[in-house]
C-alpha positions in Angstrom: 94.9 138.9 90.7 96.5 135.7 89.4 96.7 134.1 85.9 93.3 133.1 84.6 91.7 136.1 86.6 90.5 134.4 89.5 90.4 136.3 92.4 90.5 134.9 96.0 87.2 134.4 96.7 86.6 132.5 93.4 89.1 130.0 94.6 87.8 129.8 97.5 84.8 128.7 95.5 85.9 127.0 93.0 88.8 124.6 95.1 88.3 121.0 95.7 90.3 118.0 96.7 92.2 116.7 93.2 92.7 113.0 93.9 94.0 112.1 90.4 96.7 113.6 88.4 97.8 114.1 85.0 101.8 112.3 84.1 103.4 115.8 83.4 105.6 118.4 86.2 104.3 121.6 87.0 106.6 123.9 85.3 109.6 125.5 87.6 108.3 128.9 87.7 104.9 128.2 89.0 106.4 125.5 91.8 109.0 129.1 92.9 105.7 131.3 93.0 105.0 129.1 95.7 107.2 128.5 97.7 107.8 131.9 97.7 104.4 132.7 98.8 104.8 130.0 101.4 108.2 131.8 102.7 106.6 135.8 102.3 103.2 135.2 103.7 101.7 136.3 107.5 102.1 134.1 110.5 99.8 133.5 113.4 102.7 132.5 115.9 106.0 132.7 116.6 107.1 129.0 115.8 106.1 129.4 111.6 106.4 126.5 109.3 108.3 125.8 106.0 107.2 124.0 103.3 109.2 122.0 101.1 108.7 120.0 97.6 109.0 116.6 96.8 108.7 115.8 92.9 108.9 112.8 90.9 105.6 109.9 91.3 107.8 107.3 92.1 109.0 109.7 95.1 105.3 111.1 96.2 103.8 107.5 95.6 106.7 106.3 98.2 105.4 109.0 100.7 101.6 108.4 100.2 102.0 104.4 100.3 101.1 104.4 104.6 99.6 101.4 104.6 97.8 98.9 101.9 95.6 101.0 99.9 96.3 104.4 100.8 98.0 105.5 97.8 94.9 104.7 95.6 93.2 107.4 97.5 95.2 109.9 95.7 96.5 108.9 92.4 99.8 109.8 90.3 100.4 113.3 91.6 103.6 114.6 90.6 104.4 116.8 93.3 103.9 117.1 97.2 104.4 120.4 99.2 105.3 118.9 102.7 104.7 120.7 105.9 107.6 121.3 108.0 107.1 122.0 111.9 110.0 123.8 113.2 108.3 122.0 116.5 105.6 119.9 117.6 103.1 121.8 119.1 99.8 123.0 118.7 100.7 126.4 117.8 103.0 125.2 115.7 100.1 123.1 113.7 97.7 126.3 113.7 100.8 128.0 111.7 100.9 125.1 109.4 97.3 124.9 108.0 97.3 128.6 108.0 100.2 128.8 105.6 100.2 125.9 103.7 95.9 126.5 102.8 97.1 130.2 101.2 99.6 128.4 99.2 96.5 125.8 98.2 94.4 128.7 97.5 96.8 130.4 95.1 97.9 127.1 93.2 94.2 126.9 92.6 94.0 130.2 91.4 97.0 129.1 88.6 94.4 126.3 87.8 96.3 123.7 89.6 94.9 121.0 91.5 95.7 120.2 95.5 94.5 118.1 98.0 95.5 117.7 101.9 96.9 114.4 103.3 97.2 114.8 107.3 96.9 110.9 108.0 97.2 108.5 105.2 101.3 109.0 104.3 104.3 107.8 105.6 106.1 111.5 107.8 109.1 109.5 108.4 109.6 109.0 104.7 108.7 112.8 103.9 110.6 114.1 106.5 113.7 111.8 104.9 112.7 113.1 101.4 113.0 116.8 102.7 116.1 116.4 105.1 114.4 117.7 108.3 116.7 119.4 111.1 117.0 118.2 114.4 113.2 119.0 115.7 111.5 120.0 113.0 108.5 117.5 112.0 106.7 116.4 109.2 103.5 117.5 110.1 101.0 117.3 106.7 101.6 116.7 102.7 99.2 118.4 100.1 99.0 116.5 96.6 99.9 119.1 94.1 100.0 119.1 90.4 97.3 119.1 87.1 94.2 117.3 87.8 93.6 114.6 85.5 91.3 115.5 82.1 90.5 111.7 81.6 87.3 110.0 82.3 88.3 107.7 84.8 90.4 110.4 86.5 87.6 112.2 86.8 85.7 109.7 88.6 87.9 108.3 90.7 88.3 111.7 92.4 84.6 112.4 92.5 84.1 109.1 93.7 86.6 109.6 96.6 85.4 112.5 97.5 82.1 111.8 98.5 83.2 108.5 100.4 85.3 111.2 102.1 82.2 113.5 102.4 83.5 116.6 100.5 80.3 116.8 99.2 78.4 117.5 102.4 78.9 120.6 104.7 77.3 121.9 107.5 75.1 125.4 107.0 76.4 128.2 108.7 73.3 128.1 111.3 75.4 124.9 112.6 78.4 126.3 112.8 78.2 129.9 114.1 76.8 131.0 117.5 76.0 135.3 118.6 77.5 136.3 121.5 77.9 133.0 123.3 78.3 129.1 123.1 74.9 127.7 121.6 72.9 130.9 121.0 71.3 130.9 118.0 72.9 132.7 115.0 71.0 133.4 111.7 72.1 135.1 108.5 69.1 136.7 108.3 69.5 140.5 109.2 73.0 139.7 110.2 75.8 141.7 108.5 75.6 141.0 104.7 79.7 141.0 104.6 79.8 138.8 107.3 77.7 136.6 106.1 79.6 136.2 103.0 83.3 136.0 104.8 81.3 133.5 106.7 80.0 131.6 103.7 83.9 131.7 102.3 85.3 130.1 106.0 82.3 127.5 105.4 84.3 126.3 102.6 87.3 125.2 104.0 88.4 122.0 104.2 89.0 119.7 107.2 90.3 116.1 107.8 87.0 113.5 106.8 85.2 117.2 106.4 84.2 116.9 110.4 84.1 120.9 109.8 85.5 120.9 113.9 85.1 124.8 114.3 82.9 127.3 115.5 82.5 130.7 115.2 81.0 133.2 117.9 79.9 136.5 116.9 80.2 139.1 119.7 80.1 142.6 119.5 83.2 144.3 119.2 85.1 140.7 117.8 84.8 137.7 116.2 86.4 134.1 118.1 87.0 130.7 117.1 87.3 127.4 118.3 87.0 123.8 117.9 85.1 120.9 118.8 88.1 118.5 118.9 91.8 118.9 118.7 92.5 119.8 114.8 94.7 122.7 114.7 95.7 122.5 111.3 91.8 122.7 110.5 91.6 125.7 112.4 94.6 127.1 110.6 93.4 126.6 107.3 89.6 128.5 108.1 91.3 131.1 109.6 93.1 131.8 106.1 89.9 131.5 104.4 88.3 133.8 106.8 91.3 135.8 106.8 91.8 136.6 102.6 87.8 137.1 102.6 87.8 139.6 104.7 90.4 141.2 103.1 88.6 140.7 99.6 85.9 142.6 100.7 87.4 145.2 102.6 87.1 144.1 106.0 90.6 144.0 106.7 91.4 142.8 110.2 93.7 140.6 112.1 93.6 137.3 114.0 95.3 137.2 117.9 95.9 133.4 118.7 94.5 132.1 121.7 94.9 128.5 122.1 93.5 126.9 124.9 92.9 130.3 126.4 90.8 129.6 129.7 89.8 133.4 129.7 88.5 132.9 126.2 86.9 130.1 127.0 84.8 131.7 130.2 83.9 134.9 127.5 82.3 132.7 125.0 80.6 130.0 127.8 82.6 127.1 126.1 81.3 123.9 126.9 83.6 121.7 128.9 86.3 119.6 125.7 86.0 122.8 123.4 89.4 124.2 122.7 89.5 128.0 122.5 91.7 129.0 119.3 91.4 132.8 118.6 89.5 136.2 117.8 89.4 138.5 114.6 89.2 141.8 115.2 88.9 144.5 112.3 91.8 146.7 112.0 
């Protein structure tokens, strides 16, 4: 358990997309916690990410100003933790969101704020900031730093948030299916642990919160995959769905199948769906 006491599964709860920042540095030894939890957690492949830091407002605000506007989008934030492909490739991606969203979850468990920029920034510029090697790619920046305790910061990242539709999620009956592509699924006499890993994956964020995956329930595993190519998205809920499982006990491990046909066939995919992976408990 982290400073504060907050457990996993409360920040899973509790984290939300910080678009305005305080004018203070995180201190040094909470930025090293990080980054060493980005260098000592689990991979999914075998092509894993770094992450790198870019401080300084006048440095991030160079990174997030993509084109006119942008930058107001997220405002002020001290730091950025910048995604580092080592190539570019899907698996590659899945890596990314599924390392980068632990190292989300445990800033938000120090009681700092984050929030995921996969489009509106400038990856040449972060990749310069960072000093990429030949083939690696800038692939996603996450705002980091305190969220701002004014009144207008406050709204402005309320305000952007539900233009962005943070506010609005699908229920789990929309985004879970038993045994098969578009059976019915229902919480209801399902597996209350389940359910509530479920609940936790149902939290996770996604680019314009399009929530693009899906969960099939079989027997003897669990399988993912999405309704349109976002593998960082499925990344980051497989981290959520990951840590809640092992919250409650349930430990158990993901095996990456990306655009598996075979996995596809299993779970009756429809035609466009991209087969991503199973859990299976250990």
């Amino acid at each position: 358990m982290s400073e504060g006491g907050m457990d996993v599964l409360a920040a899973i709860r509790q984290r939300v997309s910080v678009r305005s920042y305080e004018d203070c540095l995180v201190e040094p030894a909470l930025l090293d916690r990080l980054l060493d939890l980005a260098d000592t957690v689990d991979h999914l492949t075998s092509v894993p990410p770094r992450v790198a830091l870019l401080s300084g407002v006048e440095r991030t605000r160079r990174v997030l100003t993509y084109m006119i506007g942008s930058y107001g989008l997220v405002q002020n934030p001290p730091h950025l933790l910048v995604g580092v492909l080592p190539e570019e490739s899907g698996a590659a991606r899945l890596d990314l969101g599924y390392v980068l969203e632990q190292v989300v979850l445990e800033a938000t468990r120090m009681r700092l704020g984050t929030c995921w920029v996969t489009g509106s920034y400038d990856a040449q510029r972060a990749g310069e900031a960072v000093e990429l090697a030949v083939g690696e790619v800038a692939a996603a920046v996450c705002a980091l730093g305190y969220p701002a305790t004014g009144r207008w910061g406050r709204f402005h990242s309320r305000a952007v948030r539900r233009l962005a539709g943070g506010h609005r999620r699908k229920p789990l009956t929309g985004i879970v299916f038993s045994g098969r592509w578009g059976k019915p699924w229902s919480p209801e006499g399902a597996d209350p642990t389940l359910v509530t890993i479920l609940e936790h994956a149902r939290l996770s964020p996604s680019a314009h919160n399009h929530q693009p995956w899906r969960f099939i329930v079989r027997p003897d595993r669990l399988a993912l995959a999405l309704v349109r190519p976002a593998p960082i998205d499925a990344g980051i809920v497989m981290a959520h769905f990951s840590l809640a499982s092992s919250a409650l006990g349930r430990e158990g491990q993901w095996e990456v199948r990306l655009e598996d046909a075979a996995l596809a066939r299993e779970c009756g995919l429809p035609r466009g769906t991209i087969p991503v992976a199973t859990f299976q408990r250990i």
